[in-house]
N, C-alpha and C positions, 0 to 999 in steps of 0.2 A: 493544627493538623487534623481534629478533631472535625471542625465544619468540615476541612475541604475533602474528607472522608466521605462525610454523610453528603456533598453536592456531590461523588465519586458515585456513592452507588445511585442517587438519585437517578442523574444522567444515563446509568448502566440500565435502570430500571425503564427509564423513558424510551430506549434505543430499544430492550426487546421488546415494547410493548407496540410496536412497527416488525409485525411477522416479515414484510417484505421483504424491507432493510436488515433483519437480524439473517436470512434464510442465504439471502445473494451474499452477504458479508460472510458468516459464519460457514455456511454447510455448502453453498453453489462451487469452492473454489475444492473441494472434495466433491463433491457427485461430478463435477468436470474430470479430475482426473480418475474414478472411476471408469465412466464413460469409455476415454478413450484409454484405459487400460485394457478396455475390454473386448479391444481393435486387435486380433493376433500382431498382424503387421508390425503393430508399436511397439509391442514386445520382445521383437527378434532385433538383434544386433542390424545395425545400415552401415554398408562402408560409407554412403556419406558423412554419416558420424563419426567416421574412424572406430568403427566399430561399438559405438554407443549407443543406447536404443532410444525411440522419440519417445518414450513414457518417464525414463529418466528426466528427459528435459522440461515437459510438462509438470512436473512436480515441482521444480524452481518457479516455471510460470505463472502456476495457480498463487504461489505466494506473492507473488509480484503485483497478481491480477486481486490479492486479498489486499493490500497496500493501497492498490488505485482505487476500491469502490470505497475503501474510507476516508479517504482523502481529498481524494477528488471528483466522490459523489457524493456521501455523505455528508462531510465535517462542513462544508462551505454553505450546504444547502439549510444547515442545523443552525451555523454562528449568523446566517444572514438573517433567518427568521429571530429569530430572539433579540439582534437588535431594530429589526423594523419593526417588533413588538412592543418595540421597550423594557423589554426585562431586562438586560446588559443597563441602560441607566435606570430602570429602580433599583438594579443591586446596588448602582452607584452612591445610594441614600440610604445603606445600610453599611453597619463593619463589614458582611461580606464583599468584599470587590469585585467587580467586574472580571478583575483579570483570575483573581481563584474559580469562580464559573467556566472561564475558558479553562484554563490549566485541568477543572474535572475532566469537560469534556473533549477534551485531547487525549491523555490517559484514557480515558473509557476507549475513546478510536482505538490506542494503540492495546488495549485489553484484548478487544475483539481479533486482531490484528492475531494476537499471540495464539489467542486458543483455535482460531482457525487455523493458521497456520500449523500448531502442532498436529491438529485433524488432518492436515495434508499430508504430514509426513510419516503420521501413524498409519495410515490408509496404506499411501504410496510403499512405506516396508511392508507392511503385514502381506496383503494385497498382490502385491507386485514386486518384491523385491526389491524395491528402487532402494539402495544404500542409503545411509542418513550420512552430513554432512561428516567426512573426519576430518575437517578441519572445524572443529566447531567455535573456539574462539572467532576466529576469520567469519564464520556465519553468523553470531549473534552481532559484532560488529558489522558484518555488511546489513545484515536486518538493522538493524537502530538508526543507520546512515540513511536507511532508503526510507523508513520509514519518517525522521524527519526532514529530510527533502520532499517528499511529497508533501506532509503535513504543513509544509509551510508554504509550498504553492498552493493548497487549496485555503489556507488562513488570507494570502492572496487575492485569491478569489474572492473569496467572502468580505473584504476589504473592498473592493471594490463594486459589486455587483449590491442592489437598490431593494431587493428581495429576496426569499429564502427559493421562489419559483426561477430569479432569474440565474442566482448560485447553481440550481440542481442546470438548470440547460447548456449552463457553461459547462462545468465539470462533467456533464454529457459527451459535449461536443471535443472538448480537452481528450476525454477517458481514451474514446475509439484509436484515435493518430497514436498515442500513449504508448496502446496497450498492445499495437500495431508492430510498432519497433520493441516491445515486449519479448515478439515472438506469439502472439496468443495467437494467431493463425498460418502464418508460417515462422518454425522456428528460427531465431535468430541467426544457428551456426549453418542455415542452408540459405541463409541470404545473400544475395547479388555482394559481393566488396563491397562497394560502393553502397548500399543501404545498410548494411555492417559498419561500415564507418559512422553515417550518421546517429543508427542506432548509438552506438558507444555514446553518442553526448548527451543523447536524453536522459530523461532520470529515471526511468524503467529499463530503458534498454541495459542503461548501466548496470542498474541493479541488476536483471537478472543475468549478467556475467557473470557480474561478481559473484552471486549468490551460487551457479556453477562451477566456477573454479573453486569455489570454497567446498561444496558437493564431490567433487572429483578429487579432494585431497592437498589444494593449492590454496595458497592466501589470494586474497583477492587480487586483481590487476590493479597495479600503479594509475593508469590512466582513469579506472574504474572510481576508484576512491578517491580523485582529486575531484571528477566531474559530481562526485555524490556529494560533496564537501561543498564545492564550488555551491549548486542548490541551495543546501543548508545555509549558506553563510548570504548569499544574494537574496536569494526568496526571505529568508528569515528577517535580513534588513528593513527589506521593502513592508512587508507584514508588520515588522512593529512601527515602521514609519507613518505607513498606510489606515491602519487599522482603526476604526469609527467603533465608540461604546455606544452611540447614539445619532 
């Protein structure tokens, strides 16, 4: 417990030493919904909402949108480099394994994961009102679902992709469609039926239902947590079937 500690902070320590990556991960999914907090419009109740306002909603999305930049921009771009480096097989040649390297920096994802998101929601109450989750069991369970669902499609990724340049262009290309059915530019609940449906199956889309019904006071959606489950359990598969130390 003790090494995979000190490869914990190592990892934490290497990821903020990447301003970029710590700034979009950390503090972009808060100055986002600052931003559009600071739209009057967002603020006033919509009857498209049934009366709910779009800044509420955007505080679900920013966390959602915290989920996808480490998962599947970061983690893939990070595990591809290390093993086309070869550090994943020198660890091989040592008691540290390969597999407590990833395991650090998984956790370190989902670290970052956490304190931004709490940034989001301290912002979003203080700021703007936006209520914090009362159902919050329901939210810490839809958080850890979405969060390994995603984690394990970009483990994935990284599994298959030849460098740590060709990881970061996939999970590029993946984020946008993603983060699309997300809601990050038009929100989910003003979508066409028909892109509402398909939403529900992705693993953002999913997530940021559930993550709102649990925001509004509801346990997540049945359909919600089967689809988030489903990820976790197929992606996760495939990731340890897939997954190259070298």
């Amino acid at each position: 417990m003790r090494v995979f500690t000190k490869l914990t902070l190592t990892e934490l320590r290497l990821f903020l030493r990447e301003p970029m990556s710590a700034f979009f991960v950390i503090i972009f999914p808060t100055v986002l919904v600052v931003i559009l907090g600071c739209i009057p419009a967002f603020r006033e109740p919509q009857d498209s909402l049934d009366g709910g306002r779009v800044i509420d909603l955007y505080v679900g999305i920013a966390v959602v949108l915290t989920l996808a930049m480490v998962a599947i921009q970061i983690a893939p771009a990070v595990l591809a480099t290390y093993r086309e480096r070869g550090v994943l097989r020198r660890f091989a040649t040592t008691p540290v394994s390969p597999l407590k390297l990833l395991g650090a920096q998984l956790v370190t994802n989902l670290l970052c994961a956490v304190v931004a998101t709490g940034l989001v929601l301290a912002v979003g109450r203080i700021a703007f009102d936006v209520p914090l989750a009362s159902q919050f069991a329901g939210f810490v369970l839809t958080f850890l679902l979405s969060a390994a669902g995603v984690l394990a499609i970009g483990l994935v990724i990284a599994a298959l992709v030849p460098s740590g340049k060709a990881g970061n262009s996939v999970g590029t290309l993946l984020f946008f469609p993603l983060m699309f059915f997300a809601g990050l530019w038009t929100p989910r609940e003003v979508m066409p039926e028909a892109l509402r449906t398909v939403a529900d199956f992705t693993p953002l889309g999913a997530a940021e239902r559930a993550l709102n019904d649990t925001m509004t006071g509801h346990w997540p959606a049945a359909i919600s947590v089967t689809v988030l489950l489903g990820y976790v359990v197929v992606f996760g598969f495939l990731a340890v079937r897939w997954f190259r130390w070298s």
